[in-house]
Structure formats: C-alpha cells, structure tokens
N, C-alpha and C positions, 0 to 999 in steps of 0.2 A: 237282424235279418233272419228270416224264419225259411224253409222248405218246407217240403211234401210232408215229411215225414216228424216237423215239427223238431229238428233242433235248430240249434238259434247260435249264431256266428255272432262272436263282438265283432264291434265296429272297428276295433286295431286290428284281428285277423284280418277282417277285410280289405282293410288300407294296406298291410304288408302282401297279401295274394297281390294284389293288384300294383305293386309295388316291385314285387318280383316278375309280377307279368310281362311289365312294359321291360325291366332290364332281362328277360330273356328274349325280346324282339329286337331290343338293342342290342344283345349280343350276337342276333343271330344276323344282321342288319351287318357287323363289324366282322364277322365270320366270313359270310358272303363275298367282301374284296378279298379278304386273307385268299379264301377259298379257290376265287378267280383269277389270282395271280398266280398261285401254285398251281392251277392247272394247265395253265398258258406255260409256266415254267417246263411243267411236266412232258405236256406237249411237246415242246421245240426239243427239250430233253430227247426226249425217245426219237421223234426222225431225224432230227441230228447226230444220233448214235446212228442209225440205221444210213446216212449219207459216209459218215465218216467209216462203216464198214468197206466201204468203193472207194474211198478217196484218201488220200494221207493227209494226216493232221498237221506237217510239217510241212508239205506242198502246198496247203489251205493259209495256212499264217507265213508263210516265206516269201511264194511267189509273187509275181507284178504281172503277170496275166490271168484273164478274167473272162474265159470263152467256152464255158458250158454248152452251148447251143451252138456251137460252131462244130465243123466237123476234127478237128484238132481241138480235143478239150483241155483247156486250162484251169484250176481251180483256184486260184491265188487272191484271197480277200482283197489284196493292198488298194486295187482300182479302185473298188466300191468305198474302201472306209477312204480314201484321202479324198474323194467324191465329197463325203457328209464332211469331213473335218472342214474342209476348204468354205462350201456351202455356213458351214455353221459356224465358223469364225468369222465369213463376212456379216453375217446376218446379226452376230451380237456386238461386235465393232460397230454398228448402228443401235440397236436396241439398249444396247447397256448403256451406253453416255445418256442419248437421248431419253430414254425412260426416266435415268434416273433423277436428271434435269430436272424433269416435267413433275418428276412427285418432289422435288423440293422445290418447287417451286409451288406445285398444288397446297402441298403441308404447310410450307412459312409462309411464302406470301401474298399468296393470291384470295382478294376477298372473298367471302362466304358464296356471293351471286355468282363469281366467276367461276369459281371451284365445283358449284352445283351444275355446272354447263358443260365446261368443259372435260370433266372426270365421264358422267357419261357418254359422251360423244364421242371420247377417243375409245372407251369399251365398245360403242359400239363396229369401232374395226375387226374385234374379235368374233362376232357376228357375221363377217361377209366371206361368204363361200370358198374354197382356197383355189375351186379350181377359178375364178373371177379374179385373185390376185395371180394364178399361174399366164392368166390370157394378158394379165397389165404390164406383170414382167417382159412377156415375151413382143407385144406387140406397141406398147407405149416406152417400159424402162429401156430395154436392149435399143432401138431407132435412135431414141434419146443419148444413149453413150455411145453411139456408133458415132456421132454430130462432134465426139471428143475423141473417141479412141477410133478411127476409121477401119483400121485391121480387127476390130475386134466382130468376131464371127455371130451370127443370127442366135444359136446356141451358146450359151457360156456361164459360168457359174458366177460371174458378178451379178449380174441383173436378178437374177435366182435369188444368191443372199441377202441383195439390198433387199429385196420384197419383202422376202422371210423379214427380216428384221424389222421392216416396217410392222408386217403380221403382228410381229409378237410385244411390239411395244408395250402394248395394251395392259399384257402379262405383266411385266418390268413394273411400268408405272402406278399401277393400279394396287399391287400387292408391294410394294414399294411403300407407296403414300400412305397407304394403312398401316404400314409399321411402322413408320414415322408419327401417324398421327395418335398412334398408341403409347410414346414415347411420356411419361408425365410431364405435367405444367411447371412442375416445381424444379424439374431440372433446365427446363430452358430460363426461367425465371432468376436463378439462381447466376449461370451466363451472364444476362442481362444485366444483372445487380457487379459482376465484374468490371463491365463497361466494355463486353464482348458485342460485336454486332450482332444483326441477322444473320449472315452468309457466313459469319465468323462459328454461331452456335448450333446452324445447322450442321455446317463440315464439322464440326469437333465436338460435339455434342449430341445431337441428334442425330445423325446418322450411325456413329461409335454404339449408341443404346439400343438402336431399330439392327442390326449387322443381322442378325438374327434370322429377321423377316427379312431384308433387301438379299442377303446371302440365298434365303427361300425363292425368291421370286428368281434371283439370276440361276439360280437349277434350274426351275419350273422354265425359265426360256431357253435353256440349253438344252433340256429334254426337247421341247416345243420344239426347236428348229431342226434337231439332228431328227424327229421322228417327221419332217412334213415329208410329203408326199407330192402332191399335185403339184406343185410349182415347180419342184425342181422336176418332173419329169415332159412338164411342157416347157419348160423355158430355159432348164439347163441342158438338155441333149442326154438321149438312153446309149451311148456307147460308152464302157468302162474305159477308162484311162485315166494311167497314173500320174498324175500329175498335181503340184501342188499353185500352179498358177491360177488362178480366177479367171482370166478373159479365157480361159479353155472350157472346151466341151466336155462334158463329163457326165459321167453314172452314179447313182448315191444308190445306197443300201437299200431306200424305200421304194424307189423309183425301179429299182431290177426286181423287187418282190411284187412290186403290183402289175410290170410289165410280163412275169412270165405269170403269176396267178390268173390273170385274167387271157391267159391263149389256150392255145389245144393242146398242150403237154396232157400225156397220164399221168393221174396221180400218182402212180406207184413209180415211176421210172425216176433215173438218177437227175436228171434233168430238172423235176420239179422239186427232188429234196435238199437242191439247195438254196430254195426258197428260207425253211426252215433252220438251214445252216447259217447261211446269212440273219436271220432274224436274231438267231441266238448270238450271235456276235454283235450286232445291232443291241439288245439287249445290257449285254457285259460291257459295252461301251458307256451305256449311260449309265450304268450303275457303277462306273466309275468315277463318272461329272459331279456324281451324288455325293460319292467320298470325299473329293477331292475338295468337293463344296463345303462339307460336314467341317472336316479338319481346317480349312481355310479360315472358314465363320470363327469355329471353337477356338481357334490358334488368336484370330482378330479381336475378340472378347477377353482373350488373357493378356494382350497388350494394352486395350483399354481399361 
C-alpha cells in the first residue's frame, strides 16, 4: 500500500491499524452504556441530594404516607414500593412457572416444526404495546375476576400482575429455552444412558447446567415487571397505599413518576423532585433483585 508521498505500509501494519480500529469502535460502542448508566446514576444522584436537602431521609424510608401533592405533605416511600412489590410478585407467580414450563418444554420435547412456531409467536407478545395490555387488564382481566371475586374493586393490583406476567413471559421463556438449549448433548445423553427419563433429565440435568441463563432471565423479568409502567397505572389505580393485598388499589413507583412528570409541576419545586427521589429508590431496588439473583444462581451451581 503506497501514498502520496510514496512510502509503502506492509500488509500486517495494515491488518493490525485496522484491527485496532474496529476494537476502538467496540470500545467505544461498550463505553457508551457504561457511560449512560452513570449518567442516569449521576442524575438521580444530584436531585435526589437536592429533594433530600427539604426532606428527611428517615421520614422518606420510615413513613406509610405518601402525599407530596396534597396540601399535608407526606414523604414516606413504603406506599409506592409495597405498590411494585405486590404488582411484581403477582406478575412472576405467573411468569416464572409458566415461562419456565414452556422452555422445557420448547427445549426437550417439542418437535423441531413445533418449536419453530410457537417460540416465535409467543415473542411476539413482547412486541405488543403495553399501554394495549394496560386497557386488556383493566377492561377484559379485572370484569373477568369480578365474575369470581365480586368485591373486588375496578382498580386493583391483581389484574395489573397477572397481565404484567403474562407480558413478560416472553422474557422467561425464551431466554430460558436458549440456555437450556445451550446445555451439551453429551450431558443429556449421558442421563439417558442411566435409564433417566426425559422429565427426569431435564429437572436434574438440564436445568442444574442452564441455572446460569434461567437465573438471567428470571432477573431480566423481575427488573421487567418492577420497571412497567402503563398497566399498572391504567389498571392498578394512581392512589398510594399501603398495602400488601392484591385486590387493592394501589400506586407503584413508575405509575407516580409518569403521573406527576407528565403535569404542570415546576421543574424546580419539591413537588417534582421526588420524582427523582423515588426513581433512585426504584433503582436500588432492582439492583438488589440483581444480587440476590447473582448469589442465588452462584450459591445453586455449588450445590450442583
């Protein structure tokens, strides 16, 4: 390779320039989320120092009232977070069995034709709108359990989770089945050669190897459900309360941050900066799902 000026590049400089080009666009590529997370971090950081200068941080984590926007303010998380908990425990109470069903079933025994059909088609639930599943909760599922539970009010966090869960099936199964199907041939064959069933080597075999990936996915749906938004705010009800019942009406974390972002609050007033406050507690929530997941998996792999 020749220039203007006639010097002349080997053909190995030029494969390593080029070599190093692409892993500095791949670095920069990996930099970029790092980059975006810490600024998101940094963000909530700073106005949530600046809320917690007006508010006590002990009145924020203690309290069970939840009325910023009322003329008696209260600042007490517990409404909103037992909102998501509630929400997100019905919704994987559906998603975790059922997902992970569906991917041992995808993985062992469902023929090649089948598994081509049905794998896509349940991703594509993760494809539909969420405000579309907020209007099915609220206008299909909830009617639907009122036909069982007759007390149970138009608003409430059943109907909410089930949906969610259904949402997130998707997530479960799909990231599920791939870690299963990752799984080598030669350890289920092996099984097999015991005079272990199917059902036998999936439960004790195959799943024990994949914990790894299925442990990943049921984060990925615990994150997914505690961060949804539209459903629980059409179909679980925007007033906080504390409560750990289901067929109650309730506030979740994401449902109070979209409800007040989206009104006429001033940015600057206390009012909107615990939008921010709440997010960051939202946040430390699921980065505890994370841990809890991490050591669960790691802990599950040194039994197996």
């Amino acid at each position: 390779m020749k220039i203007a000026q006639g010097i002349e590049f080997s053909p190995k400089l030029v494969r390593d320039l080029r070599e190093r080009g692409i892993e500095a666009v791949l670095f920069l590529a990996a930099l970029s989320s790092v980059a975006t997370t810490v600024a998101i971090i940094g963000v909530l950081l700073y106005e949530s120092a600046l809320f917690f200068q007006q508010v006590s941080l002990w009145e924020f984590i203690t309290s069970t009232q939840w009325t910023p926007l009322f003329e008696k303010k209260n600042f007490g998380i517990w409404p909103l977070v037992s909102g998501t908990l509630v929400t997100t425990l019905v919704a994987l109470s559906v998603a975790v069995p059922l997902g992970t069903i569906i991917a041992i079933y995808l993985s062992e025994f469902a023929p090649p034709v089948v598994r081509e059909v049905v794998k896509p088609t349940l991703e594509l639930l993760a494809g539909i709108p969420t405000v579309v599943y907020g209007y099915f909760a609220l206008l299909f599922v909830t009617p639907l359990l009122q036909q069982i539970l007759p007390d149970l009010p138009g608003f409430n966090m059943l109907s909410a989770g089930l949906v969610i869960g259904i949402m997130i099936i998707p997530y479960v199964s799909s990231l599920s089945e791939d870690a299963m199907r990752a799984v080598p041939a030669y350890l289920r064959e092996g099984s097999y050669a015991t005079g272990a069933t199917r059902l036998q080597t999936a439960l004790r075999v195959v799943i024990p190897a994949s914990i790894s990936g299925i442990s990943a996915a049921y984060i990925l749906g615990v994150s997914r459900a505690a961060g949804e938004t539209m459903v629980v705010a059409i179909a679980a009800g925007g007033q906080p309360n504390f409560t750990l019942n289901p067929m109650e009406p309730a506030a979740t974390m994401t449902a109070y941050i979209v409800s007040v972002s989206l009104g006429d609050l001033p940015h600057n007033s206390l009012e909107y900066q615990t939008i921010f406050a709440v997010g960051l507690a939202l946040v430390l929530m699921t980065l505890v799902f994370n841990i809890i997941g991490h050591f669960l998996s790691k802990r599950y792999r040194e039994i197996y």
